[in-house]
N, CA, C and O atoms as CSV, one atom per row, in Angstrom:
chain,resi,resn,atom,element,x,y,z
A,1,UNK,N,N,9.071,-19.057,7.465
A,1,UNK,CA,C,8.938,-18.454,8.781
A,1,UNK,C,C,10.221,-17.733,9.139
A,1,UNK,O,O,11.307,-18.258,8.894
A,2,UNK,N,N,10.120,-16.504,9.732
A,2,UNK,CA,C,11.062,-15.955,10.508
A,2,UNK,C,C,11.490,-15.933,11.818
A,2,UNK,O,O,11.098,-14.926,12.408
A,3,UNK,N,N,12.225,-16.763,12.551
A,3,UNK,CA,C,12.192,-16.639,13.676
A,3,UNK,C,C,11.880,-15.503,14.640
A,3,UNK,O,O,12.324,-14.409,14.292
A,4,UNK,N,N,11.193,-15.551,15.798
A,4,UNK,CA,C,11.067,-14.289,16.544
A,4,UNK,C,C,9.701,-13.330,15.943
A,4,UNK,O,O,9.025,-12.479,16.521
A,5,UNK,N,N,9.624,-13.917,14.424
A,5,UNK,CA,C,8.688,-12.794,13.912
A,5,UNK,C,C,7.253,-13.707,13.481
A,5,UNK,O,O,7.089,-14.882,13.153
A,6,UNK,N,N,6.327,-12.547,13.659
A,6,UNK,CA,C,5.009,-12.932,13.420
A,6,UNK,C,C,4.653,-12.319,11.681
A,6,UNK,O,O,5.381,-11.432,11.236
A,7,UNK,N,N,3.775,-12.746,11.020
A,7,UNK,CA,C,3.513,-12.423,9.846
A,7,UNK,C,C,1.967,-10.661,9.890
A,7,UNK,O,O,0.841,-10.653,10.386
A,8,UNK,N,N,2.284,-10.195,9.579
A,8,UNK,CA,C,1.523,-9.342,10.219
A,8,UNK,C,C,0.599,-8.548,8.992
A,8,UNK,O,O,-0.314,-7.730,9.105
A,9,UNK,N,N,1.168,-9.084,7.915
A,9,UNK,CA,C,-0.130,-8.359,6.385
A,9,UNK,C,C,0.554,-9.250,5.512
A,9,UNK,O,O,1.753,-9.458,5.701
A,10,UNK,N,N,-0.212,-9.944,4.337
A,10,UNK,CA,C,0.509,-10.340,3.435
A,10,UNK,C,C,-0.879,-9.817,2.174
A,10,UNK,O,O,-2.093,-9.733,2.360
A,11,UNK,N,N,-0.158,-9.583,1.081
A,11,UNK,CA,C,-1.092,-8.970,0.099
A,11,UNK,C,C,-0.304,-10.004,-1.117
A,11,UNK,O,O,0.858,-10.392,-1.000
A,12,UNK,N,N,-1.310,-10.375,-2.408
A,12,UNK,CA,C,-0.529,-10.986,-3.918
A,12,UNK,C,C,-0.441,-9.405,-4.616
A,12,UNK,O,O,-1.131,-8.388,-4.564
A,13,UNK,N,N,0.511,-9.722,-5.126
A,13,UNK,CA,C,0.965,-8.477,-6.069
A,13,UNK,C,C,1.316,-9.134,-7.707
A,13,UNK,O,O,1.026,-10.271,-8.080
A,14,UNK,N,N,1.844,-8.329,-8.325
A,14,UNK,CA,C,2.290,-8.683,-9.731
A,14,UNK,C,C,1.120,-9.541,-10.552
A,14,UNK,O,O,1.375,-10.335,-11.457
A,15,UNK,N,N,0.246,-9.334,-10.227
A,15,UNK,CA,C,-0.800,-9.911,-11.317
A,15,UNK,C,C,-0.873,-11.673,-10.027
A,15,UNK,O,O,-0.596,-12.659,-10.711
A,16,UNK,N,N,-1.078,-11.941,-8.976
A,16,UNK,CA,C,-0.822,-12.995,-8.272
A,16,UNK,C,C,0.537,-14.089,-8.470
A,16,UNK,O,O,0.462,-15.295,-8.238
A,17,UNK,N,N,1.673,-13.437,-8.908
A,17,UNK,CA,C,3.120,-14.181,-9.386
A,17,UNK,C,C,3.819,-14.091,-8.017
A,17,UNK,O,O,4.651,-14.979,-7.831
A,18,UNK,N,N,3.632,-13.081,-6.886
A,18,UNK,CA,C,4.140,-12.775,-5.644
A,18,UNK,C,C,3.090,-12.646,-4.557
A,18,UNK,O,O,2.020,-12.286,-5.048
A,19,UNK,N,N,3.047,-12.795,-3.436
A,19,UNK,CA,C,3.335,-12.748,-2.510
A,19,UNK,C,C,4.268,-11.978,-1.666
A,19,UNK,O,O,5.404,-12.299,-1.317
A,20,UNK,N,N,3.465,-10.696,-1.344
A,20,UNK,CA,C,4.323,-9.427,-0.001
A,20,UNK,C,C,3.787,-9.728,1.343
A,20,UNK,O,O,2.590,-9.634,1.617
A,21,UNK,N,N,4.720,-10.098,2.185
A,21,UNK,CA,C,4.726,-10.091,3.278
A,21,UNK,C,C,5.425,-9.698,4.597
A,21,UNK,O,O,6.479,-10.208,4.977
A,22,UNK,N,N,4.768,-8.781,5.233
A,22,UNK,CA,C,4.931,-8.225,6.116
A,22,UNK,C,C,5.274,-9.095,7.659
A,22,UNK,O,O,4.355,-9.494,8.375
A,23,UNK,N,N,6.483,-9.260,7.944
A,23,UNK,CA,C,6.831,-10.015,9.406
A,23,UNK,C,C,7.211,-8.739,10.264
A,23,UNK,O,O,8.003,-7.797,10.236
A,24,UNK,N,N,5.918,-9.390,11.249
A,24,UNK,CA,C,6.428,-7.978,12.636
A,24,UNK,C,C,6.516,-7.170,11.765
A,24,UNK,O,O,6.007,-6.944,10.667
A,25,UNK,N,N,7.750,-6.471,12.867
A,25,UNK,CA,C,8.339,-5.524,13.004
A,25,UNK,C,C,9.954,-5.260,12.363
A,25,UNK,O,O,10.684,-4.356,12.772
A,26,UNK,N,N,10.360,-6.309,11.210
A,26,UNK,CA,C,11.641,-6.208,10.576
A,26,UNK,C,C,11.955,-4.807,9.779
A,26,UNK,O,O,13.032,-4.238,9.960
A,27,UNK,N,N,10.885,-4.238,8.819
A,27,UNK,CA,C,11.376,-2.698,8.207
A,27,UNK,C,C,11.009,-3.248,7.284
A,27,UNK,O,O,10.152,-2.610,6.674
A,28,UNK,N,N,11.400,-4.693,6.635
A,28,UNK,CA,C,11.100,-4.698,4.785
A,28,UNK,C,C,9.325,-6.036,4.723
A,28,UNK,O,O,8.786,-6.900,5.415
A,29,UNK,N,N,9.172,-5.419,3.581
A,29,UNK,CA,C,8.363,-6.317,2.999
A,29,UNK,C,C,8.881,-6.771,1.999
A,29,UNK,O,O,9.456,-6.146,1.108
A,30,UNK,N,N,8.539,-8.958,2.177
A,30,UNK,CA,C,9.510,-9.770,1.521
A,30,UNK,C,C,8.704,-10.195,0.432
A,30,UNK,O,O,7.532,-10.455,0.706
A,31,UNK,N,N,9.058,-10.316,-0.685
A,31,UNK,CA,C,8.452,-11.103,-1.800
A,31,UNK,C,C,8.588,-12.463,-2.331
A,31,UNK,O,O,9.399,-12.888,-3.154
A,32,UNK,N,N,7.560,-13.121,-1.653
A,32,UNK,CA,C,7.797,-14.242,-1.870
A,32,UNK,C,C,6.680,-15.129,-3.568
A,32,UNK,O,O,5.604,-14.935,-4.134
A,33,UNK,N,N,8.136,-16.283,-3.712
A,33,UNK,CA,C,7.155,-17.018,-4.502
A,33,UNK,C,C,5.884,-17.834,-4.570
A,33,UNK,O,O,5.995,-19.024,-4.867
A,34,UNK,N,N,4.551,-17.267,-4.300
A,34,UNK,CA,C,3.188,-18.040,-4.233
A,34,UNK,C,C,2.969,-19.745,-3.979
A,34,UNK,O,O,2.204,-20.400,-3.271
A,35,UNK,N,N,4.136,-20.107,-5.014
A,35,UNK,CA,C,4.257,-21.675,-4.697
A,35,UNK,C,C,5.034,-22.195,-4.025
A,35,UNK,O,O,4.664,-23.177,-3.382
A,36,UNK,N,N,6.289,-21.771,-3.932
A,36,UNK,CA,C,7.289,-22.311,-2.825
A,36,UNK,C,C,7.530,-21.867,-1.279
A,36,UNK,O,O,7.662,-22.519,-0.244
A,37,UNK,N,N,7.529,-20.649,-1.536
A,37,UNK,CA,C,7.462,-19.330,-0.477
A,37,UNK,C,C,8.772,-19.315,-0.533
A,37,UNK,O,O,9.274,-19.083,0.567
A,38,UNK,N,N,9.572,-19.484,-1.444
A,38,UNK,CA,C,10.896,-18.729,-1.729
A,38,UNK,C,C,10.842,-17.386,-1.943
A,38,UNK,O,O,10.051,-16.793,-2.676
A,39,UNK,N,N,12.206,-16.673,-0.900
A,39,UNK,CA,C,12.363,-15.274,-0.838
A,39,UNK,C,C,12.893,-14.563,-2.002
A,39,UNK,O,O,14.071,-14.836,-2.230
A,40,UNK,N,N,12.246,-13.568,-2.951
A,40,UNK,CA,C,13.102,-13.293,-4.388
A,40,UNK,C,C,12.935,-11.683,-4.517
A,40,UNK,O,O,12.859,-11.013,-5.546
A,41,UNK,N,N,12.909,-11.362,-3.471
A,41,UNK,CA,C,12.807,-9.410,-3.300
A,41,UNK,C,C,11.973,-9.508,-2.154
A,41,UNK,O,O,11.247,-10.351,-1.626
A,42,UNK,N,N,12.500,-7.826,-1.878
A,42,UNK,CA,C,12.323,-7.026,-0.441
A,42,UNK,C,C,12.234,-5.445,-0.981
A,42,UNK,O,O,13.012,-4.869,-1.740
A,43,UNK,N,N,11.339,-5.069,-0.505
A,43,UNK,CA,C,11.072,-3.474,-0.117
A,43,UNK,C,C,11.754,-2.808,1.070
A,43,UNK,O,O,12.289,-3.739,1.673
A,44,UNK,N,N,11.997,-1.724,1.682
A,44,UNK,CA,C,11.568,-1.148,2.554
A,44,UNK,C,C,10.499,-1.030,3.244
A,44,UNK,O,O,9.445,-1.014,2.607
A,45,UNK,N,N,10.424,-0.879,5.197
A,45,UNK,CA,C,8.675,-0.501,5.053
A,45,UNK,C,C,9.313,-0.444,6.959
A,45,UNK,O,O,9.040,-1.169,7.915
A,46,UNK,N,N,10.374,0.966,6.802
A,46,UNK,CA,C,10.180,1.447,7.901
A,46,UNK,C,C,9.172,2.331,8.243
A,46,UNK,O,O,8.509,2.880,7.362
A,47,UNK,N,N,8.918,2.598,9.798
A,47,UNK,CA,C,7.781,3.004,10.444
A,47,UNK,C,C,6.617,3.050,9.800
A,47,UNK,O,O,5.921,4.031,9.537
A,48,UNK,N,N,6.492,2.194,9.621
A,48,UNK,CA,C,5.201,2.398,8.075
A,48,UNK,C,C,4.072,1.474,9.069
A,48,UNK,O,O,4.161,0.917,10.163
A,49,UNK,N,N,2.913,1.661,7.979
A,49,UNK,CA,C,1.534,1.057,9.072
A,49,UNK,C,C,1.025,0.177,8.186
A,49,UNK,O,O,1.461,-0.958,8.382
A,50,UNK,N,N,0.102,0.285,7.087
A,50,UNK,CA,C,-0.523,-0.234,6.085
A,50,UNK,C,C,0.290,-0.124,4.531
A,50,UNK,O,O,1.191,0.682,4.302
A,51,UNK,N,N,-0.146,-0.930,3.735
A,51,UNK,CA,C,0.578,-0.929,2.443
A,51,UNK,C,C,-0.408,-1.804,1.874
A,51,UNK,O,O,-0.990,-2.702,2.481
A,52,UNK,N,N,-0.620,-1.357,0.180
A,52,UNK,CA,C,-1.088,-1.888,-0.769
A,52,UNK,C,C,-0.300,-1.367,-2.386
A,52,UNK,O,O,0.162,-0.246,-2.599
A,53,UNK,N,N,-0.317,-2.208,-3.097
A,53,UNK,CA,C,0.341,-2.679,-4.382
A,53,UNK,C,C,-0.530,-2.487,-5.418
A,53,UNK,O,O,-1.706,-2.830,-5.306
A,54,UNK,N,N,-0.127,-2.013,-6.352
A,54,UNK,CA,C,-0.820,-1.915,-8.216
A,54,UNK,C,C,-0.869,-3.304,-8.561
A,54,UNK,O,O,0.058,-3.870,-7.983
A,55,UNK,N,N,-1.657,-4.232,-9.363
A,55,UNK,CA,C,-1.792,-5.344,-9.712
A,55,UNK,C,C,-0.419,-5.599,-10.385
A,55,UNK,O,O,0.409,-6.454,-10.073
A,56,UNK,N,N,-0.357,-4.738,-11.310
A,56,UNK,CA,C,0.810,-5.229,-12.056
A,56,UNK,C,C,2.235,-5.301,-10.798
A,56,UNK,O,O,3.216,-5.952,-11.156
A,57,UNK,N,N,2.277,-4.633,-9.400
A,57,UNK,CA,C,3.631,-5.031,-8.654
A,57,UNK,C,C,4.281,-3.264,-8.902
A,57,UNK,O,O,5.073,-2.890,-8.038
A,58,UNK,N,N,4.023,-2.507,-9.759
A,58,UNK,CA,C,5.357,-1.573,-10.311
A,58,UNK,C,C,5.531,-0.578,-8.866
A,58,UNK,O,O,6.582,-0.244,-8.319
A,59,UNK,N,N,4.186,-0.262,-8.494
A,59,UNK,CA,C,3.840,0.600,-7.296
A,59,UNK,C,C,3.352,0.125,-5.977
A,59,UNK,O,O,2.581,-0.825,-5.844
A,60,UNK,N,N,4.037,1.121,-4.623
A,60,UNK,CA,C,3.608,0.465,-3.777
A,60,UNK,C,C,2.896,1.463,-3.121
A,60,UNK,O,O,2.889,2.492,-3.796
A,61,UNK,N,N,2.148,1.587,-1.812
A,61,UNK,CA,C,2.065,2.864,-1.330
A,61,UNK,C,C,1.912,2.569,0.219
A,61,UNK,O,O,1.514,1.424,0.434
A,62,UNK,N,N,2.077,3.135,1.047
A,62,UNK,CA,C,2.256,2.625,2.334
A,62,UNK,C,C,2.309,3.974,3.364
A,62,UNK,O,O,2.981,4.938,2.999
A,63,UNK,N,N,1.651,4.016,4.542
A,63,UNK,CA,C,1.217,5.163,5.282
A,63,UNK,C,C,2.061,4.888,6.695
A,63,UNK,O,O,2.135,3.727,7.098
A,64,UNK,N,N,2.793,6.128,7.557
A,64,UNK,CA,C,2.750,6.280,8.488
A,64,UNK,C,C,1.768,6.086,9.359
A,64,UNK,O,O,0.632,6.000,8.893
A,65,UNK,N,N,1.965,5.967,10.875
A,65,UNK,CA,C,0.387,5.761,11.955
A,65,UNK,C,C,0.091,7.358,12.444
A,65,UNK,O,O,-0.695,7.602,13.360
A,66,UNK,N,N,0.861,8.458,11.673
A,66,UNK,CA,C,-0.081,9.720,11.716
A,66,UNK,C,C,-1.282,10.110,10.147
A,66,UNK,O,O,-2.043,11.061,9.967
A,67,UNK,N,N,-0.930,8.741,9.156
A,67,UNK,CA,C,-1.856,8.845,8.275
A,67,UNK,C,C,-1.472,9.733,6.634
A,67,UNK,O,O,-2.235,10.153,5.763
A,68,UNK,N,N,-0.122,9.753,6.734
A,68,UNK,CA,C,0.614,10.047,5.987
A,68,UNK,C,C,1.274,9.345,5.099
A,68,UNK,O,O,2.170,8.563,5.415
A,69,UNK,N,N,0.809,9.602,3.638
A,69,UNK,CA,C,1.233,8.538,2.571
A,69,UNK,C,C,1.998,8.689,1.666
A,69,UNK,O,O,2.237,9.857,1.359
A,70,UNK,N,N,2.756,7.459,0.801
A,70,UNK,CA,C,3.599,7.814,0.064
A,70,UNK,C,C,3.601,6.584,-1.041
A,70,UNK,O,O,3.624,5.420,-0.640
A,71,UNK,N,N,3.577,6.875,-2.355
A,71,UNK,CA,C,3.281,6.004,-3.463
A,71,UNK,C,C,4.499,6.536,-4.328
A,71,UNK,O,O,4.865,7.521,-4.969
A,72,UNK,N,N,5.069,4.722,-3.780
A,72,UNK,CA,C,6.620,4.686,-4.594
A,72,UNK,C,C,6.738,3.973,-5.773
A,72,UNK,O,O,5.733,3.387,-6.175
A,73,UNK,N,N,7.609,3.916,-6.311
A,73,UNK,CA,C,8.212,2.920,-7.636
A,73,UNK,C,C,9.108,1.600,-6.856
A,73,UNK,O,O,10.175,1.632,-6.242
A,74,UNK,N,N,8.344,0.661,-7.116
A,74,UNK,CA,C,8.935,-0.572,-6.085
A,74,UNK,C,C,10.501,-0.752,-6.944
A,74,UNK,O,O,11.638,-1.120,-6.648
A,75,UNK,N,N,10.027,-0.422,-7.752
A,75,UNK,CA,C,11.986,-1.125,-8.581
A,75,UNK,C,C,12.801,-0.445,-7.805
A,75,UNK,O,O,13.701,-1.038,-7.210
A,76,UNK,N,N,12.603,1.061,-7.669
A,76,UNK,CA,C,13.905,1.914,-6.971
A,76,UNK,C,C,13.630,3.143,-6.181
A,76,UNK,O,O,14.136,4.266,-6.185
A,77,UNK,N,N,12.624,2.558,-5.468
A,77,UNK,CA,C,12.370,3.181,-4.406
A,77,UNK,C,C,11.973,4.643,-4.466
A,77,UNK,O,O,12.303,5.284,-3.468
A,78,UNK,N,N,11.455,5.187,-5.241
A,78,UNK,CA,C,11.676,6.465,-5.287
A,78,UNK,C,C,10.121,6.821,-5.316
A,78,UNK,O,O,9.339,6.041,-5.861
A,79,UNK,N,N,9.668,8.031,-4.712
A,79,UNK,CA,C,8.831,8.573,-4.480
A,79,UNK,C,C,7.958,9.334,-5.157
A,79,UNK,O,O,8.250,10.524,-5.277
A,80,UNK,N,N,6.433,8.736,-5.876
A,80,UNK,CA,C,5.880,9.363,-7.067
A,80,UNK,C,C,4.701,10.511,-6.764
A,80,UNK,O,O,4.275,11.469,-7.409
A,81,UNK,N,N,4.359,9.872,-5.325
A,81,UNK,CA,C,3.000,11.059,-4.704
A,81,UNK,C,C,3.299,10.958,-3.445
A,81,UNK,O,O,4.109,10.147,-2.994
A,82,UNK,N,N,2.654,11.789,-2.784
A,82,UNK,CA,C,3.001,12.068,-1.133
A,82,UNK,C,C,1.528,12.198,-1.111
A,82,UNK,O,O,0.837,12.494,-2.086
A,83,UNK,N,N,1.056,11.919,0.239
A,83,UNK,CA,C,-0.647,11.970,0.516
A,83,UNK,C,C,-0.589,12.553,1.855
A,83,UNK,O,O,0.562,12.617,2.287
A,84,UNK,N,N,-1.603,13.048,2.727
A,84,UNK,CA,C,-1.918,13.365,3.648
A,84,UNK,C,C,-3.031,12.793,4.616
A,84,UNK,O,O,-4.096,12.834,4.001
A,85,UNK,N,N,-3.159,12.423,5.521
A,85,UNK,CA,C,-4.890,12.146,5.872
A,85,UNK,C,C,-5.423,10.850,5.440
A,85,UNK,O,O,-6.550,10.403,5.649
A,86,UNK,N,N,-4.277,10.219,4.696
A,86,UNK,CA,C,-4.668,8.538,4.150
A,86,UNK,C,C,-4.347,7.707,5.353
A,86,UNK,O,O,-3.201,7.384,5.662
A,87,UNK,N,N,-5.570,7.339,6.098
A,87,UNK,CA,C,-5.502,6.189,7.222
A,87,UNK,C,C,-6.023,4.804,5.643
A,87,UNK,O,O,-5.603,3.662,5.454
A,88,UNK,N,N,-6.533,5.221,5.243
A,88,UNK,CA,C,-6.490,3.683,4.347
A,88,UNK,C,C,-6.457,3.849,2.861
A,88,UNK,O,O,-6.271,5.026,2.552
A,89,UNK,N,N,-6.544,3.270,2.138
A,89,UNK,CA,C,-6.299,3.499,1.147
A,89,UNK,C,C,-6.099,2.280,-0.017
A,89,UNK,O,O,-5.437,1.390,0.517
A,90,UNK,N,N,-6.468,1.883,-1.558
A,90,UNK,CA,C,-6.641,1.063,-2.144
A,90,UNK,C,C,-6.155,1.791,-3.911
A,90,UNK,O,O,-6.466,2.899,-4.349
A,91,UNK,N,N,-5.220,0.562,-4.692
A,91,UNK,CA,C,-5.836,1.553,-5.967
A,91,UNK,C,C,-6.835,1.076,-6.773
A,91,UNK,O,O,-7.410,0.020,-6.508
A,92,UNK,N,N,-7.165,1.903,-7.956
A,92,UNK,CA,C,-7.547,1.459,-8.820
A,92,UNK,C,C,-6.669,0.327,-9.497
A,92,UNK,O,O,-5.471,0.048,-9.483
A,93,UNK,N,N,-8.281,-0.425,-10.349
A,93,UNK,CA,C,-7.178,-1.836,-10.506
A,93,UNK,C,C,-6.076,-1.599,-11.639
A,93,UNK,O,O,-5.098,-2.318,-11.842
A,94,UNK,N,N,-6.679,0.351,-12.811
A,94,UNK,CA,C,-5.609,-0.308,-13.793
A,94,UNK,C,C,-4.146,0.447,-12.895
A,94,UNK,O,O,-3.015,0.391,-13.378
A,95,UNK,N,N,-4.413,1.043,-11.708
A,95,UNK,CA,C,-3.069,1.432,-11.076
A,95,UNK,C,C,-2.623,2.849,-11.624
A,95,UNK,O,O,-1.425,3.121,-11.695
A,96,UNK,N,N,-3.528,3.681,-11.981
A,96,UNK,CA,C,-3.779,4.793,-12.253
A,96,UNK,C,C,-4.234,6.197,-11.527
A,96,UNK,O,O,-4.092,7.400,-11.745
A,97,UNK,N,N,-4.977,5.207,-10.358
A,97,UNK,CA,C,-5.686,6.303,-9.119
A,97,UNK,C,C,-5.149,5.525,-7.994
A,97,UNK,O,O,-4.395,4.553,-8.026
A,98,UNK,N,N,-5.601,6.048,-7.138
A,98,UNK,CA,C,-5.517,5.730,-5.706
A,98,UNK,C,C,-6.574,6.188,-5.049
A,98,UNK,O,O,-6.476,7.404,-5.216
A,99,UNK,N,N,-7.833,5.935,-4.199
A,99,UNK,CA,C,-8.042,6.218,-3.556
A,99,UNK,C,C,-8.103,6.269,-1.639
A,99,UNK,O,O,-7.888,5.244,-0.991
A,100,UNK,N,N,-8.403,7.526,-1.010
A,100,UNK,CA,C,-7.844,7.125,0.318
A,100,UNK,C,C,-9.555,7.659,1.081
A,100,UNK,O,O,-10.529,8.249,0.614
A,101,UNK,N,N,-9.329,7.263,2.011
A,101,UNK,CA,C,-10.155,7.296,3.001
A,101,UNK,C,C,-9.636,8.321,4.403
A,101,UNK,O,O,-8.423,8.280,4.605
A,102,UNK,N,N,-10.177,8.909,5.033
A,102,UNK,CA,C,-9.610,9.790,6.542
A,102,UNK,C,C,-10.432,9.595,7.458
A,102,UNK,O,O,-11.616,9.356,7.222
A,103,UNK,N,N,-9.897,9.670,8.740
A,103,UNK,CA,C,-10.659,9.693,9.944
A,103,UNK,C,C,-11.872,10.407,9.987
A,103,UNK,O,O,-12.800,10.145,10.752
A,104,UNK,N,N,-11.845,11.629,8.864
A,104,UNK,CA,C,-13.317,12.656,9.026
A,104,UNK,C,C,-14.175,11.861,8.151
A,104,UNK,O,O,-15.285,12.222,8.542
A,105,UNK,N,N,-14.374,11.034,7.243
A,105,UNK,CA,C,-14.967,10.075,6.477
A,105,UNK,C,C,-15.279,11.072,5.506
A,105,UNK,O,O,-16.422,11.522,5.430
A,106,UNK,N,N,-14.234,11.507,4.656
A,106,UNK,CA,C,-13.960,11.776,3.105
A,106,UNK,C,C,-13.011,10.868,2.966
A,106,UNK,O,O,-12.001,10.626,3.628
A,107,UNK,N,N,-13.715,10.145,1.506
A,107,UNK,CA,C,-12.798,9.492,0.383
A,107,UNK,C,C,-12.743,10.114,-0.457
A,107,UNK,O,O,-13.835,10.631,-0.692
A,108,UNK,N,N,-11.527,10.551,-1.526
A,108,UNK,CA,C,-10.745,10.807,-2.160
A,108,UNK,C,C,-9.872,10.583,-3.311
A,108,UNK,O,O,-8.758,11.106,-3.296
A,109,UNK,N,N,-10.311,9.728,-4.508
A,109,UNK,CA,C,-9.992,9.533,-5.504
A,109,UNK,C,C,-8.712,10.862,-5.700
A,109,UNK,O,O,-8.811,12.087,-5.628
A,110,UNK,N,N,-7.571,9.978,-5.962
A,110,UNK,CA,C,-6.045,10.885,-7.017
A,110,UNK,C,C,-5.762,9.985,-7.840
A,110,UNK,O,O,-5.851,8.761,-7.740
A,111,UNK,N,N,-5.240,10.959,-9.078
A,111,UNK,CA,C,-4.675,10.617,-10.161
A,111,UNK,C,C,-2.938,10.022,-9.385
A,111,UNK,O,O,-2.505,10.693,-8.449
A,112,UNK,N,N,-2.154,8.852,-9.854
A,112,UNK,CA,C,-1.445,8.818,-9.154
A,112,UNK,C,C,-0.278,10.125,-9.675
A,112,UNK,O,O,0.201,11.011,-8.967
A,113,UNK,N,N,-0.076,9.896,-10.964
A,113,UNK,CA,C,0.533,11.251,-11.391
A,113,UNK,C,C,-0.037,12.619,-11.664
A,113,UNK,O,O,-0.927,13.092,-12.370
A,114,UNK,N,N,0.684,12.966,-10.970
A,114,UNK,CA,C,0.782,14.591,-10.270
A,114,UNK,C,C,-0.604,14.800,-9.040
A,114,UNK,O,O,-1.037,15.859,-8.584
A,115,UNK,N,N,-1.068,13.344,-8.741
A,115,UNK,CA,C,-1.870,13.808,-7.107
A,115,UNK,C,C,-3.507,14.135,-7.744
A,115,UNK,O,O,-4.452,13.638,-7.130
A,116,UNK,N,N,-3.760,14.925,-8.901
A,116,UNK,CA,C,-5.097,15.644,-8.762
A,116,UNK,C,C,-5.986,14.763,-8.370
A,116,UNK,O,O,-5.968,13.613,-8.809
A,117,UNK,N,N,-7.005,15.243,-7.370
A,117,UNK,CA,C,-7.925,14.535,-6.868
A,117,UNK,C,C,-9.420,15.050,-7.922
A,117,UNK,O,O,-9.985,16.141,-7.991
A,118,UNK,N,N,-9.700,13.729,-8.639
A,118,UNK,CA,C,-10.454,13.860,-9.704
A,118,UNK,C,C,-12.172,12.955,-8.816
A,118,UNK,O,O,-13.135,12.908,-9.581
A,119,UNK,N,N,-12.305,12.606,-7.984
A,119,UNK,CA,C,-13.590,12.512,-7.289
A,119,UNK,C,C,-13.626,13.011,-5.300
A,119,UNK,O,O,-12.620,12.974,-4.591
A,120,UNK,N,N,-14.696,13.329,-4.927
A,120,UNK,CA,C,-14.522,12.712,-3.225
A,120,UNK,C,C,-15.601,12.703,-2.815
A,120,UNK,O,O,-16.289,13.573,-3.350
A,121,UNK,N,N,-16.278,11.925,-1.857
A,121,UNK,CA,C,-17.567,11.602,-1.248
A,121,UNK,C,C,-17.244,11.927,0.213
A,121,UNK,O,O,-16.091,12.071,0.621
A,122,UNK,N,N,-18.197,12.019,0.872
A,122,UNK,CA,C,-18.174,12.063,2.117
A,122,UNK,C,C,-19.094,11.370,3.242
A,122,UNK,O,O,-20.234,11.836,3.253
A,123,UNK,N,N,-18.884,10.489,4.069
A,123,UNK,CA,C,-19.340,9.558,4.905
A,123,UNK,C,C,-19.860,10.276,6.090
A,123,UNK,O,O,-19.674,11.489,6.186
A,124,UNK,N,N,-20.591,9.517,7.128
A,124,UNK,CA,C,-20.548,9.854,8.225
A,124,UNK,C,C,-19.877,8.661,9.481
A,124,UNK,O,O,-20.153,7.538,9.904
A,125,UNK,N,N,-18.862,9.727,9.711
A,125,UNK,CA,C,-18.052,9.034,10.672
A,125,UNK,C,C,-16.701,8.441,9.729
A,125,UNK,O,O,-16.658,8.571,8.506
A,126,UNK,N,N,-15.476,7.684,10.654
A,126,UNK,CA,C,-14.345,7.392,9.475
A,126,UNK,C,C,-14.528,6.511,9.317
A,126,UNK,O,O,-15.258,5.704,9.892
A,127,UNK,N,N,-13.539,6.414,8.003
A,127,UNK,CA,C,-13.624,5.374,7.303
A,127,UNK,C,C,-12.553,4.548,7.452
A,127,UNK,O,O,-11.373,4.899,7.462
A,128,UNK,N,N,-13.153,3.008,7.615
A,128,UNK,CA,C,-12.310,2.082,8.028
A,128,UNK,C,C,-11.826,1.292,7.046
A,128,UNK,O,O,-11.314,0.257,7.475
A,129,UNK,N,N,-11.812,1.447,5.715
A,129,UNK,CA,C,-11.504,0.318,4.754
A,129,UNK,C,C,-12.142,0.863,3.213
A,129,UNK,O,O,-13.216,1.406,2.955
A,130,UNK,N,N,-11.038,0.484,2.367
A,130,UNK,CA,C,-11.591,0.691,0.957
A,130,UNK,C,C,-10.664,-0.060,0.101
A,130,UNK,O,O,-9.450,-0.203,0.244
A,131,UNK,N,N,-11.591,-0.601,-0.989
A,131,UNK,CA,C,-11.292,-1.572,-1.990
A,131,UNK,C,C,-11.979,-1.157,-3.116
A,131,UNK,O,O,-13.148,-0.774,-3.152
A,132,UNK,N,N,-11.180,-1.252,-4.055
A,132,UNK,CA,C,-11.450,-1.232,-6.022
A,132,UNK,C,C,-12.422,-2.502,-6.150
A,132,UNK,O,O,-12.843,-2.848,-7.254
């Protein structure tokens, strides 16, 4: 527990070896150990809204609350795709695609390298949620 702070998303990452969790309003997401809940890494995760992880842990991706995304390299932070219009978003499990969802209810399959969007469907009304 963090004092002052509430737990506010927690997702397993790394094949279920971690535990990411989101308290409040601190900026990072902490990685904890599944069995102890010992703290053993931290991300970044200013102004950020939602976030989801590649099974294997390597990638993270995480959206602004204007719906604006960004799929990093968790080791060093660095920035592999930029998205637009992603209010939600999930990857594929081998961590290869990403797909996102938008308020106009198109989903959107991307390749994570170099972005190409290789499927998209379209809903009626937005879309609130998507999972591999």
């Amino acid at each position: 527990q963090k004092p002052g702070l509430s737990v506010s998303a927690v997702r397993y990452t790394h094949g279920g070896k971690r535990l990411a969790v989101l308290f409040g309003t601190d900026g990072l997401i902490r990685f904890l150990d599944p069995a102890t809940f010992k703290e053993i890494g931290m991300v970044p995760f200013v102004n950020r809204h939602h976030f989801a992880f590649t099974p294997d842990g390597k990638l993270m991706a995480a959206n602004d609350f204007a719906g604006n995304s960004t799929v990093t390299e968790v080791e060093n932070d660095l920035p592999k795709l930029e998205l637009t219009g992603a209010h939600v978003f999930d990857f594929r499990p081998d961590g290869k695609a990403i797909a996102v969802g938008d308020a106009k209810g198109t989903v959107t399959v991307h390749l994570v390298s170099g972005g190409k969007p290789v499927f998209t469907a379209k809903h009626d009304g937005a879309i609130q949620g998507i999972a591999y």
